[in-house]
N, C-alpha and C positions, 0 to 999 in steps of 0.2 A: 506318500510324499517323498520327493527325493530329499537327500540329507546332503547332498550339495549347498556350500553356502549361499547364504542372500544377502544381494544389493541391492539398496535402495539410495538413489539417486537422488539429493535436492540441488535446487529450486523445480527439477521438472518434475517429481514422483514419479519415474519412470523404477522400475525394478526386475529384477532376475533370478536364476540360479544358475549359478558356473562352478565349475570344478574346481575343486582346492587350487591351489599355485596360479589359478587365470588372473597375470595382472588386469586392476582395475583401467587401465587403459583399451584394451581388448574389449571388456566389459560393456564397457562405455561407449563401444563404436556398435557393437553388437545390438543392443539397445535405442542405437540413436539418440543417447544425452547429448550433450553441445560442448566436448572436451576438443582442447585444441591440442594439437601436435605436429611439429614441422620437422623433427630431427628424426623420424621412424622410431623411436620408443630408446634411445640411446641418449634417454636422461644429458644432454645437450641444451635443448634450446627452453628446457622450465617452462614450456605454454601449458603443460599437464597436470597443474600442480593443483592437489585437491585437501580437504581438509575432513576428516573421520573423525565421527562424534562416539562419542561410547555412554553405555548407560542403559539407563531404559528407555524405549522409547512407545509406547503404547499406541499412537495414531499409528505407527508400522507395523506394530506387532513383534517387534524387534528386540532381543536383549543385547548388546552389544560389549560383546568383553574385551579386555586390554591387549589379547591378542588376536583379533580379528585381520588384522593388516600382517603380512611376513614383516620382519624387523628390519628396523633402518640398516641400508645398505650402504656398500662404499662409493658407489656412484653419487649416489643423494649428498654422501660425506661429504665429497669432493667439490657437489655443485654448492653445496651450505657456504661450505669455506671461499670460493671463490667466489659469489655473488652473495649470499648472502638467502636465507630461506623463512620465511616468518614461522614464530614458532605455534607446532601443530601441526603446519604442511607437509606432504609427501608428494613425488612424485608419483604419476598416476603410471607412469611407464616402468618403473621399477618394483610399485609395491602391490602386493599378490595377498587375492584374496585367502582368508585360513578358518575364517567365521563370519557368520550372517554380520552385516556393518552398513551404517548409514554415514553416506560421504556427500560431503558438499561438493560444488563445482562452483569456485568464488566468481565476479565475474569479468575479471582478468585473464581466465582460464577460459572463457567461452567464446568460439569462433563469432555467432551470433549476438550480438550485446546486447542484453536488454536495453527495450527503447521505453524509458520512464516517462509515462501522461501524464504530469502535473504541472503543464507551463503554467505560469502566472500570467493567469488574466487581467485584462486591460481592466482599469478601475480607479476614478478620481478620488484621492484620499486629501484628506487635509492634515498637512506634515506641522507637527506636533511632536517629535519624536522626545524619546524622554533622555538621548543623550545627545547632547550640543556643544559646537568648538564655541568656546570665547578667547580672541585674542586680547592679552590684557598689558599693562607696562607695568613693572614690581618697581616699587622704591627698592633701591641699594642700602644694604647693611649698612648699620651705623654705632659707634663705640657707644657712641652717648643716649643712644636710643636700641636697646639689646632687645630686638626678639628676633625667633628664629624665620627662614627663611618660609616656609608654610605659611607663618602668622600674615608676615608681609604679602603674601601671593591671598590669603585671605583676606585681609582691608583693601588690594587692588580689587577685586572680584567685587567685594561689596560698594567699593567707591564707582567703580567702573560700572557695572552691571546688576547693580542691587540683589546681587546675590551673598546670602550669609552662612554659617556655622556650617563650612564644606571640611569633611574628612578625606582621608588617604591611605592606602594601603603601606604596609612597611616598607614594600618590591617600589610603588611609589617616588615615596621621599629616600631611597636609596640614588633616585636618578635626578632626582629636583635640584640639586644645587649645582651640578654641574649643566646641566642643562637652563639654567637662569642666568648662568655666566657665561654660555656657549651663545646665547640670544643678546645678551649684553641687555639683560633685565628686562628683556619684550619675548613673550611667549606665547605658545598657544595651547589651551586645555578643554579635553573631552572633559567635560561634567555630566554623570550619570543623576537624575530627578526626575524619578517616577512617582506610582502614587501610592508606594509600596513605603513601609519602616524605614526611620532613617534620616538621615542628614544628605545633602549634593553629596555626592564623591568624585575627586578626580580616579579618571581611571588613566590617563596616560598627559602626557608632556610634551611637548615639540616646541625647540627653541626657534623664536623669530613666529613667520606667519607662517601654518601649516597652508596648506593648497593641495596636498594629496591625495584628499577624500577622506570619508569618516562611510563604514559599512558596518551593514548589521544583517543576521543570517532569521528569515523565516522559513523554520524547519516545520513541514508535515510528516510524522513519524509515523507511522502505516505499520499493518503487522509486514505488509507482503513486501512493501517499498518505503524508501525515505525521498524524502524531495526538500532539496533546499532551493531559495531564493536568495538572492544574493543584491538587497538596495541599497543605493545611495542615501543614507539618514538627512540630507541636505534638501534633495529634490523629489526623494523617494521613486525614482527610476529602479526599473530594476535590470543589473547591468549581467547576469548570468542567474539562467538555473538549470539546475541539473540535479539528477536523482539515479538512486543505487537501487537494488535486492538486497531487503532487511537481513544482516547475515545470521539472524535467530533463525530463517526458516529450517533450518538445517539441525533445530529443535523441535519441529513441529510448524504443521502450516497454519494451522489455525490458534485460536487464541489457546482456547481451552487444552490443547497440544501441549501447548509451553508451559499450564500452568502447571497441567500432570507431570513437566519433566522434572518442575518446581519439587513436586511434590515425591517422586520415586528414585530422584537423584539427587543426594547431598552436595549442595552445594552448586546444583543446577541452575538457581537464580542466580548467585554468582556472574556464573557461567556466561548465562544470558546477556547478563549487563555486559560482561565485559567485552563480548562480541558486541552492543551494538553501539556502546561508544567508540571501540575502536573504529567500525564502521562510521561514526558519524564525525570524525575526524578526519578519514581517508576522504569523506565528501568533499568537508570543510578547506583539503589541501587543495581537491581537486578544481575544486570550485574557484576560488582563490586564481588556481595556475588559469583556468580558463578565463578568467576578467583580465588576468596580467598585473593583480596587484599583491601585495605582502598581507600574507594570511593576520598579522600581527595588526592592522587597519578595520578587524573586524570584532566591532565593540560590546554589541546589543545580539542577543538570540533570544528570538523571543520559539516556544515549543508548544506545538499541538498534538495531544496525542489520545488512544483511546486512552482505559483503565488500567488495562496490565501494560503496554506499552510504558504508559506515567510511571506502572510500580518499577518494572525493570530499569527505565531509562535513570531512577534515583538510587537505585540501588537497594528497592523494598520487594521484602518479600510477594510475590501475589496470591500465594495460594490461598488468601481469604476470598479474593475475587471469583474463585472457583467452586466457591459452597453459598449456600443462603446462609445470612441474610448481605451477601454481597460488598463488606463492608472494606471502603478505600483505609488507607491510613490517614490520610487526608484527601480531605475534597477542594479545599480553598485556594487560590492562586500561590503561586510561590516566586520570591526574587532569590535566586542564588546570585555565583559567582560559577566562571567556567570548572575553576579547581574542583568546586564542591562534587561535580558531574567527572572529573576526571576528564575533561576534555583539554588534550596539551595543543592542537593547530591554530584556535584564534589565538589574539591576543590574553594574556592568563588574567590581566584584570578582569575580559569582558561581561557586563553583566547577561547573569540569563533572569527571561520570564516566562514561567509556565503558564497557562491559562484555566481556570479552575475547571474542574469535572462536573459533570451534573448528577451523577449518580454511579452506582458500583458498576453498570454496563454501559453508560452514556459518559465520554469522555468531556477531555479536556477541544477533543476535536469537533465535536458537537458544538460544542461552547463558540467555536470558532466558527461553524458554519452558521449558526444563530447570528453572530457577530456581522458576517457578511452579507447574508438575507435578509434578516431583521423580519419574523415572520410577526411578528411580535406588534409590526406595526404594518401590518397586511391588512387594506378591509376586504377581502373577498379571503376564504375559507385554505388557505396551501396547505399543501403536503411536499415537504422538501425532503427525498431520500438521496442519505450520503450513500453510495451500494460500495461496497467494498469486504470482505473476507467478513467482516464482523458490523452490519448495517446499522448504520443508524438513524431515526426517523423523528423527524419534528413535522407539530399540527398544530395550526394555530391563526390567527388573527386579531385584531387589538384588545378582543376580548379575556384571551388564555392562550396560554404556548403546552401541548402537552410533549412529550419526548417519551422514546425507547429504543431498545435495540434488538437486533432478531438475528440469531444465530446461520448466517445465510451459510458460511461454512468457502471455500475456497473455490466450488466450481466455475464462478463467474470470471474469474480470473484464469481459469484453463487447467488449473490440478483438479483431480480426480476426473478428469475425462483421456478417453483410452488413447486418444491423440494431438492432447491437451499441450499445451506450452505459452508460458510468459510473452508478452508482446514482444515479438524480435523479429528485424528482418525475415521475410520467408515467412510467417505467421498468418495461415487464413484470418481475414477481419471482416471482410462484407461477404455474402451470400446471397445470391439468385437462385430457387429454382423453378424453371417453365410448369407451370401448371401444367401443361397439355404433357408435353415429352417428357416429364419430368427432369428433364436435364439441368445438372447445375451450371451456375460460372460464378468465379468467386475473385477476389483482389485478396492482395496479401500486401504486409506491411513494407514499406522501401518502393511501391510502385503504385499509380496511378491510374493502370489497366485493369480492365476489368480481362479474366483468362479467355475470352474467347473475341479479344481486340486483336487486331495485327501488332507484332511487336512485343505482346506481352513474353513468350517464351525467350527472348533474346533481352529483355528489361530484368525478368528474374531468373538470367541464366547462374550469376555469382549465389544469389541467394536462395533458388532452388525455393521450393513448396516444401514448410518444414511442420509443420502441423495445423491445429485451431486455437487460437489465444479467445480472450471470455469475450470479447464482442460480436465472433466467427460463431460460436459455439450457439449465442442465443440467437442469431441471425439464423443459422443451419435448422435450430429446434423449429422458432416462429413458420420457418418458411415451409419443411416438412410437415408443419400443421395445416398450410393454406393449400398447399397442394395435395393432399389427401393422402401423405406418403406416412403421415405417423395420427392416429384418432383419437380423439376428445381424451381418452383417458392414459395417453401416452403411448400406445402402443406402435409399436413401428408394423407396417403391413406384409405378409407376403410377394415375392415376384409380379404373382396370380394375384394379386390381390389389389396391388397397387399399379399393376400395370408396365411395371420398368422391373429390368434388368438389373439395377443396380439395387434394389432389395435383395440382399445374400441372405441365404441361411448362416448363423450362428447358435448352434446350440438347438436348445429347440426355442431362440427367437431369432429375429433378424437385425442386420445392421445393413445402413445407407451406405453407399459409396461416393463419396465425395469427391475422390481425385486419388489414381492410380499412374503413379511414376513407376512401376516394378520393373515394369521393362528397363528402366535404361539403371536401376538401380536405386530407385528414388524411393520413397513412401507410398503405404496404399494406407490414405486417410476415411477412416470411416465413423459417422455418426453412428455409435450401440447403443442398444434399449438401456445397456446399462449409464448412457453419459445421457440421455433420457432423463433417469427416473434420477440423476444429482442433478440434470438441471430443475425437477421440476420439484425436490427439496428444496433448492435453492430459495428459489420464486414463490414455493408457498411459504417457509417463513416469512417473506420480505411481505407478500399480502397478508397472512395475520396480523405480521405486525403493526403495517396501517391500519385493518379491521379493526384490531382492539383500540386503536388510539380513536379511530370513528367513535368508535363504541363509546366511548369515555365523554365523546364530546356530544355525541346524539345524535348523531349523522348519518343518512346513507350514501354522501356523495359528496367531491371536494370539487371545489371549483376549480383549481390546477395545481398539477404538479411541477414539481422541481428536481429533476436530476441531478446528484451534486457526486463530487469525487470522481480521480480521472479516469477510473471505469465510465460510470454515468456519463462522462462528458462524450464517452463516445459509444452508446447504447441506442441505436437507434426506437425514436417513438412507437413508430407502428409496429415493429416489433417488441417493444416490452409491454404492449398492451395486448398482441395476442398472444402470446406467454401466461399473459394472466401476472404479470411480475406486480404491478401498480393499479389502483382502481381504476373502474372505466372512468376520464375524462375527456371531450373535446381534444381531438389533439394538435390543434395549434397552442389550445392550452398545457398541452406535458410539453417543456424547455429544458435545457441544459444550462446548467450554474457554473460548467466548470469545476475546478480543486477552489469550491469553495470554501472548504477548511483552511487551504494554505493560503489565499484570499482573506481570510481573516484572523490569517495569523502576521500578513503582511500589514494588517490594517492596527492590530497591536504592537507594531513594530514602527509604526511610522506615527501612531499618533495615543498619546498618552492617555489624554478621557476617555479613548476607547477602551481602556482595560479597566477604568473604573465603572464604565457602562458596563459590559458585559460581567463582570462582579456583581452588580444589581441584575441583572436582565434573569445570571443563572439562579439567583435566589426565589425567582418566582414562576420560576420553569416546573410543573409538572411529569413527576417521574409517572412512567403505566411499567412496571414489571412484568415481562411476556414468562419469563420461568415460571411465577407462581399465579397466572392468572389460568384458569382451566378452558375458558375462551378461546386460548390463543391455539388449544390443539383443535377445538370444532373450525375454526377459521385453518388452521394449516390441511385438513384435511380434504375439506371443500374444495380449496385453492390448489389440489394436484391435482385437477381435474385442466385441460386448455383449452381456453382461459379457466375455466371456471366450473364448478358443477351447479353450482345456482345461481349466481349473479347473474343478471342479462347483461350487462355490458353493453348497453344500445346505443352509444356512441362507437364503439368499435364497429358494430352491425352498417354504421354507415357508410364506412369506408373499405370492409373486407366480410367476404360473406365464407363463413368457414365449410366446408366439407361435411357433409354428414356420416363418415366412413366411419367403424367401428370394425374391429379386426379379431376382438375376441370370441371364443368359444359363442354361435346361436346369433353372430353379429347382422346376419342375413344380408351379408354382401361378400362372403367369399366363396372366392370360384373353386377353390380346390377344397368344397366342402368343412373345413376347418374341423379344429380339434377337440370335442369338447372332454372335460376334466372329467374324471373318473373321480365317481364317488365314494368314499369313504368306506372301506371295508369291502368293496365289492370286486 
């Protein structure tokens, strides 16, 4: 093994070995990460600026020591002092690799920006929110009648609006009296009444009539992304949303990732938290600038999140969530203040609400998906899977709700596949390929062409073919199954074997060829047995995990599924049912729900009873533990098979008739005689 250091790149998992002194800019183009540079490496224009984690990092295999980066230079110096550099950053043009190091690429820094799927979908709420303007008129101090000015703004409220025994923060009544005299005794006040501990609170003042709006932020906190919404608490419109790259990933991509960093770096939760509030700040400004209003007008945030997510986003330890018996610090909902979160971009009164968890692997964003589907009051049998880095799966109808989660791990999203990347411009999303010629043609994201339409080549001339993101990937798998290019048991087939040219040898297996730019300098994307067998990990935890929820309820069969999370929302049906991803249903019966966690984090944000419902609904939820159930490995087992090694699947049988190829060793259909395994000793 060379003793050249290692780089390993997030958000894309992309990695190397380069010789000492190679800045990480070189690195990085080498590789094809997504670092931006316009000044030629002359630490000038700071589009390169990346951020190096140190520690342990075990999903890498990585130990990272303090001097992994060559030391801050005087160029860096220079640009610090004149613009100004977050602390942590380096430039990627200046700093030179010295030791194996794992470095982010923020996504400021990336030519291609990720494109976040979690619009807020259209959905009639009934606005109830739990913070409301009342304009009120105060009686004027008086000698002969002494209380303070609160009191008085308190008997207006109650005289006016039958509201009583309202508190205030000190930040508060620091601005109330001038602001009472600035209105000339007529005012308007946000009053924060939930269904949470507590007396009204005012959270904020505006002398005379306010008219500039009252906002509140529904945050779906994701391990891999953050998505805020941005509504009018008034009309519950929602006037902006927009979402980032969790910047944890650059701890680990999956959950279990972050807790071990938890756990082999002191201070590592720390760590975590405080990347991802600072992240959830940068949103919060971001978000704000794109409505066009003052970040200080955003009152209410209400947060969905899984387990560990919850623990970091509070600043709790998670490494209990990393061991059985999976134990949260708390599970029940929670009312902060933004302070308590350290969040400085809204308003600092604003109240937060978190939504409670349903169990040590079933979040607070479960809770929220429940919230919005309401499986609870289903009469036909659903299966609602949120699919995202760390699955989540509710079953049920008006009889029982059972829930759980399945460790699907990050390949649906496009890491750990060999030509894998985050949805971004340029990013294979759909997939064809011709049965017969087995030829493919694919669309990528930013166009509307499919690659072998007139026009496409000059549509993503800017944004070029820049890999597979997780909806490309299962599209690529599914269709290689239909066209006999990869068999029942995952294996991809020989040249001979399958017919087409585009089976390469790799190793002694092969890899697809999906799209070949070499010629002009571009990428040669190809499906490998090995992005193969992570998708088909993927997919069989995500079916045991409904297996076992079957199991529990007595079932062999659900009347329909639900796709939820802004993966799912754009998973096509027919393909995640020959996947094997989901049990066989009808499939006009498998739909798309949309980011329906941030849907029901909108729906806690706009209307009050809904958080005292879903407080009752998560107490009578059914946890099924896939860690400690011994079913869930017979079920994940089965389920590498595509679709399936036993299930029939006779609803899929009626719409796609799969392939009978089989490619391994005695498979009695390959032509170039095939290989059989050498046995043991001989």
């Amino acid at each position: 093994m060379s003793n050249d250091p290692l780089v390993v790149f997030t958000p894309s998992g992309k990695r190397g070995r380069f010789p000492a002194g190679t800045p990480v800019l070189a690195a990085a183009r080498q590789l094809g990460v997504d670092l931006d540079s316009v000044c030629g490496g002359r630490g000038i224009c700071s589009k390169c600026q990346i951020t190096p984690s140190y520690g342990e990092f075990p999903k890498h295999g990585v130990t990272v020591s303090e001097g992994a980066l060559s030391e801050w230079n005087s160029v860096e110096q220079r640009y610090a002092d004149k613009r100004g550099l977050q602390a942590g950053r380096r430039l990627g043009c200046q700093a030179t690799l010295q030791g194996d190091v794992v470095i982010d690429v923020p996504p400021e820094s990336q030519v291609h920006k990720q494109v976040i799927r979690k619009a807020a979908s259209a959905r009639p709420i009934i606005m109830d929110p739990a913070t409301r303007l009342y304009f009120v008129e105060v009686e004027e101090p008086d000698m002969h009648t002494p209380t303070g000015d609160l009191e008085r703004l308190e008997r207006a409220l109650s005289e006016q609006w039958e509201i009583s025994g309202i508190t205030a923060d000190l930040s508060l009544l620091a601005k109330l009296q001038k602001t009472l005299r600035k209105g000339n005794w007529q005012v308007t006040v946000a009053l924060h009444r939930d269904n949470g501990p507590g007396r009204p609170r005012i959270t904020e003042i505006w002398p005379g009539l306010h008219e500039t709006g009252l906002y509140g932020l529904a945050i779906d906190l994701g391990s891999t992304t953050i998505a805020a919404h941005l509504t009018d608490l008034e009309t519950g419109i929602v006037i902006a949303s927009s979402g980032m790259m969790n910047p944890q990933i650059r701890f680990g991509e999956d959950l279990m990732s972050r807790v071990s960093y938890a756990m082999m770096n002191p201070g590592g939760d720390a760590e975590m938290t405080a990347a991802v509030r600072n992240g959830i700040d940068d949103l919060t400004r971001a978000i704000a600038a794109e409505a066009g209003i003052d970040p200080a007008l955003i009152l209410e945030t209400v947060f969905v999140c899984n387990p560990v997510m919850h623990h970091l986003l509070l600043g709790l330890d998670p490494v209990e969530l990393g061991q059985a018996p999976f134990a949260l610090a708390t599970s029940q909902a929670l009312h902060l203040t933004a302070p308590d979160l350290g969040l400085n971009a809204m308003n600092p009164r604003a109240r937060i609400y978190i939504l409670p968890c349903i169990a040590g692997h079933v979040g607070a964003d479960a809770a929220a998906v429940a919230l919005s589907e309401e499986p609870g009051k289903s009469q036909d049998l659903v299966l609602i899977v949120d699919v995202g880095t760390n699955a989540e799966l509710l079953l049920g109808n008006t009889s029982r709700v059972l829930a759980c989660s399945s460790p699907t791990g990050p390949a649906f999203e496009g890491a750990q596949i060999s030509s894998g990347q985050r949805a971004a411009p340029g990013a294979i999303e759909r997939v064809e390929i011709d049965p017969v010629s087995k030829e493919p043609r694919v669309r990528v994201i930013g166009c509307d062409l499919w690659s072998d339409e007139e026009g496409f080549a000059e549509a993503t001339a800017t944004s070029g073919i820049t890999g597979i993101c997780g909806s490309g990937i299962i599209e690529a798998v599914a269709e290689m199954r239909m066209a006999g290019i990869v068999d029942a048991s995952g294996l991809i087939g020989s040249a001979a074997q399958t017919g087409t040219a585009r089976c390469v040898p790799e190793g002694r297996t092969h890899s697809y060829l999906l799209h070949d730019a070499s010629d002009t300098g571009g990428p040669r994307i190809l499906v490998t047995q090995g992005d193969i067998r992570a998708i088909q990990l993927a997919k069989s935890a995500l079916y045991a995990g409904a297996r076992l929820l079957m199991d529990e309820m007595g079932v062999d069969k659900v009347d329909r599924v639900v796709l939820a999370g802004a993966f799912g929302a754009h998973i096509s049906s027919k393909h995640a049912l020959v996947l094997g991803m989901i049990p066989d249903a009808p499939l006009d019966k498998v739909t798309s729900a949309g980011n329906a966690a941030g849907t029901g984090a909108r729906i806690a944000l706009c209307n009050v009873a809904a958080r005292a419902e879903i407080e009752r609904v998560v107490g009578e939820i059914t946890k099924v533990e896939t860690a400690i159930e011994p079913r869930f490995q017979e079920h994940f087992v089965a389920a590498n098979a595509i679709p399936h090694k036993t299930d029939p699947f006779p609803e899929l049988s009626k719409i796609v008739t799969l392939p009978e190829a089989m490619f391994n060793a005695g498979g009695g259909n390959e032509a170039d005689g095939g290989r059989r395994r050498r046995r043991r000793g001989a």
